[in-house]
C-alpha positions in Angstrom: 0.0 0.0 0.0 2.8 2.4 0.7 4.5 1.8 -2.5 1.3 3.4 -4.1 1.2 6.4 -2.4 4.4 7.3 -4.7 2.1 7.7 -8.2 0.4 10.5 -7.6 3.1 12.5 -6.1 5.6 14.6 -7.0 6.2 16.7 -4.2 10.0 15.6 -2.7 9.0 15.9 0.8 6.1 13.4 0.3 7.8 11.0 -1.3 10.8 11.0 1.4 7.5 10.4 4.0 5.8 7.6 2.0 9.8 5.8 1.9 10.4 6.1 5.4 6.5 4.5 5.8 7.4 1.5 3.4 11.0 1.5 4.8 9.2 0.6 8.0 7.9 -2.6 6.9 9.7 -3.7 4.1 13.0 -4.6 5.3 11.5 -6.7 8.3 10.5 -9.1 5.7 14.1 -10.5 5.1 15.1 -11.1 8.6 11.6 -12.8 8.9 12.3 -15.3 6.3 16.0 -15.8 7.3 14.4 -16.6 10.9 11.8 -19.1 9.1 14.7 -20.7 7.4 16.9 -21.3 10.4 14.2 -22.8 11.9 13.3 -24.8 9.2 16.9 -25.9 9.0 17.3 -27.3 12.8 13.6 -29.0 13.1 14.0 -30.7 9.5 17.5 -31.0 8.7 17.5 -28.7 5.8 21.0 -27.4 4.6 20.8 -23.8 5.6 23.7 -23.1 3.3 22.3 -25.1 0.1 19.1 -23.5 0.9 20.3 -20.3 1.4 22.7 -20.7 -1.8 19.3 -21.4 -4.0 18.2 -17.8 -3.1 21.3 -16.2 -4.0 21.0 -17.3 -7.4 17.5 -16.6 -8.0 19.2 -12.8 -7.0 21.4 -13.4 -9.4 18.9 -13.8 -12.0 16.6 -11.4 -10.8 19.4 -9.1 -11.2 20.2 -9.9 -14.3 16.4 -9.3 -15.5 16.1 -6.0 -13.8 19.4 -4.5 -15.4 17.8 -6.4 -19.0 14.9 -4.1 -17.8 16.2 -0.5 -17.0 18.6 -0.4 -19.4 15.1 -1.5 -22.5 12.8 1.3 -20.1 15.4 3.7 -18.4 15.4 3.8 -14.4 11.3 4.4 -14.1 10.8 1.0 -14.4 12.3 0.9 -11.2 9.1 1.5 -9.5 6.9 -0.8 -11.7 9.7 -4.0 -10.9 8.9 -3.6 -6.9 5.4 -3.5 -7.1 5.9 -6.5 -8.8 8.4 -8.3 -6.9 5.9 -7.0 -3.7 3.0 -8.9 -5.8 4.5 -12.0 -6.1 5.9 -12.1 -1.9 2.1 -11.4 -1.0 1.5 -14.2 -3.1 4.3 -16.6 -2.0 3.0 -15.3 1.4 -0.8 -16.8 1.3 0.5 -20.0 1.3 0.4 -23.3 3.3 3.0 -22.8 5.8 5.3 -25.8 6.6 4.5 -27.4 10.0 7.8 -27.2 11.8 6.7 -23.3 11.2 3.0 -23.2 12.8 4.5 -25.4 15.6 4.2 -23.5 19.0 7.7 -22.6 20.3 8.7 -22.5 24.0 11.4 -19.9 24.7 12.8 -17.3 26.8 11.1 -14.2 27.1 13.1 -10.9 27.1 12.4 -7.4 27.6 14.0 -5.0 25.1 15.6 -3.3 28.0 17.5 -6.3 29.3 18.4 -7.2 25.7 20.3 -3.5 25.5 21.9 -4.8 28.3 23.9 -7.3 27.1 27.1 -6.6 26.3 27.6 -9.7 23.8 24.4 -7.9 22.1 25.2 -4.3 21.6 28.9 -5.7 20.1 27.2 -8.2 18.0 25.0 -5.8 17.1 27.5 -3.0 15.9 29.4 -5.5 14.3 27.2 -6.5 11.8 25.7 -2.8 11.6 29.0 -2.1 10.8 29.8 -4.5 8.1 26.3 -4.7 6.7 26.3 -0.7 6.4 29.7 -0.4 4.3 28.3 -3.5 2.0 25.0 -1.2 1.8 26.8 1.8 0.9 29.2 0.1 -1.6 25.6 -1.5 -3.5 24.1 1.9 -4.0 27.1 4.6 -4.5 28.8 2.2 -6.1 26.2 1.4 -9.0 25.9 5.4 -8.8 29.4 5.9 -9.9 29.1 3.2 -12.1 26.2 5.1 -13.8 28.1 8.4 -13.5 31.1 6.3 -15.8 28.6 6.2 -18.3 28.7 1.8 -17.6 25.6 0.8 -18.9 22.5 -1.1 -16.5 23.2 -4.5 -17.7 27.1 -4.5 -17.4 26.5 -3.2 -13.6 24.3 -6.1 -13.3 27.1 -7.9 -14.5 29.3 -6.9 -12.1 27.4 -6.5 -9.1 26.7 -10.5 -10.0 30.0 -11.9 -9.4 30.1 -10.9 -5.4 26.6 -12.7 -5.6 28.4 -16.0 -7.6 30.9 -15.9 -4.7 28.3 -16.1 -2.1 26.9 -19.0 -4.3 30.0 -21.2 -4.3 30.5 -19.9 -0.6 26.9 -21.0 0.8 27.0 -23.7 -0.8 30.0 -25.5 1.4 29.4 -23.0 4.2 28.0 -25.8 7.1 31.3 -27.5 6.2 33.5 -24.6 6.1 31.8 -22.7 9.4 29.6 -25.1 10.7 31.5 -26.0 14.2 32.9 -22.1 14.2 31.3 -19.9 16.8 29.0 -16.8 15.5 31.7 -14.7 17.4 34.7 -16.0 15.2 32.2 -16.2 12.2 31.3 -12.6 12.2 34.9 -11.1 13.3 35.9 -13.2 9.7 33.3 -11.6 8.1 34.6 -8.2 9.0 37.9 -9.0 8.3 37.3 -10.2 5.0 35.3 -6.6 4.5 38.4 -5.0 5.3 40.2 -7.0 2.7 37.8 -6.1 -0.1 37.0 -2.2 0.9 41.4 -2.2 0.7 41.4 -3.6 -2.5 39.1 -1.5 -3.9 41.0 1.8 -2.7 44.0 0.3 -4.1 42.6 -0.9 -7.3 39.6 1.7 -8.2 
């Protein structure tokens, strides 16, 4: 419904207020299904990293079809690709649930006040702020300035594609590679590894 609000309006200070409003509950959706998936992984004995390698290429492809896209309509297309991607999860969404997902689930309780005051929280929690932010700002300055180089949509699709194939490949041996490793050791890897690639790209632009 928010997305909506953006047709008939032009006025900049509207649309900043209807993004914030979708903003609020769009990006709850992927943690959501990442928390149905883990879930799905322990009660089941699904390979969360096979699994989670599946949705990386359908990214992949997705990407691939939405630079095919923008650069056949130009970047208002955009707009008309989300409603449509939206259309499709509230469709994926009406359906039959597995049952290790309705199953009732007996756990802890915890006010959001005790949770700020774990320490091993607020650290986890910067961490992947942290690392998920510069990621964030590399996927949409970087296309900017790809833009700006006059590269066109599909060859940024292109090259935003080979992290994703990495991730692939990665996912796809990742309970053999990480699966006895601490989430500690896992994410401090993870940020190391950032460092690595944001060094690389200052030293190779």
């Amino acid at each position: 419904m928010a997305l909506l609000l953006f047709i008939p309006f032009q006025n900049v200070g509207l649309l900043i207020l209807f993004m914030v409003l979708l903003n609020l509950i769009y990006p709850l959706l992927l943690p959501l299904v990442e928390s149905m998936g883990a879930m799905m992984a322990k009660d089941e004995g699904i390979s969360y990293g096979a699994s989670r390698a599946w949705g990386s290429l359908g990214y992949t492809a997705a990407l691939l079809v939405v630079g095919w896209v923008i650069s056949l309509w130009n970047e208002d297309a955009i707009f008309y690709l989300i409603l449509v991607g939206l259309v499709g999860i509230l469709f994926m969404g009406i359906q039959k649930s597995p049952a290790s997902i309705k199953a009732p689930r007996k756990q802890e309780r915890l006010s959001f006040r005790e949770l700020l005051q774990s320490k091993r929280f607020i650290y986890g929690l910067l961490a992947v702020v942290i690392i998920q932010g510069s990621h964030a700002a590399y996927y949409n300055y970087g296309v900017l300035y790809l833009k700006d180089l006059n590269v066109s949509s599909g060859s940024i699709g292109l090259f935003l594609n080979v992290a994703v194939i990495a991730e692939i490949i990665f996912f796809r041996y990742a309970d053999k590679i990480v699966g006895n490793v601490s989430s500690s050791w896992t994410i401090g890897a993870a940020g190391l590894l950032a460092m690595v690639r944001w060094g690389l790209l200052f030293f190779i632009p």
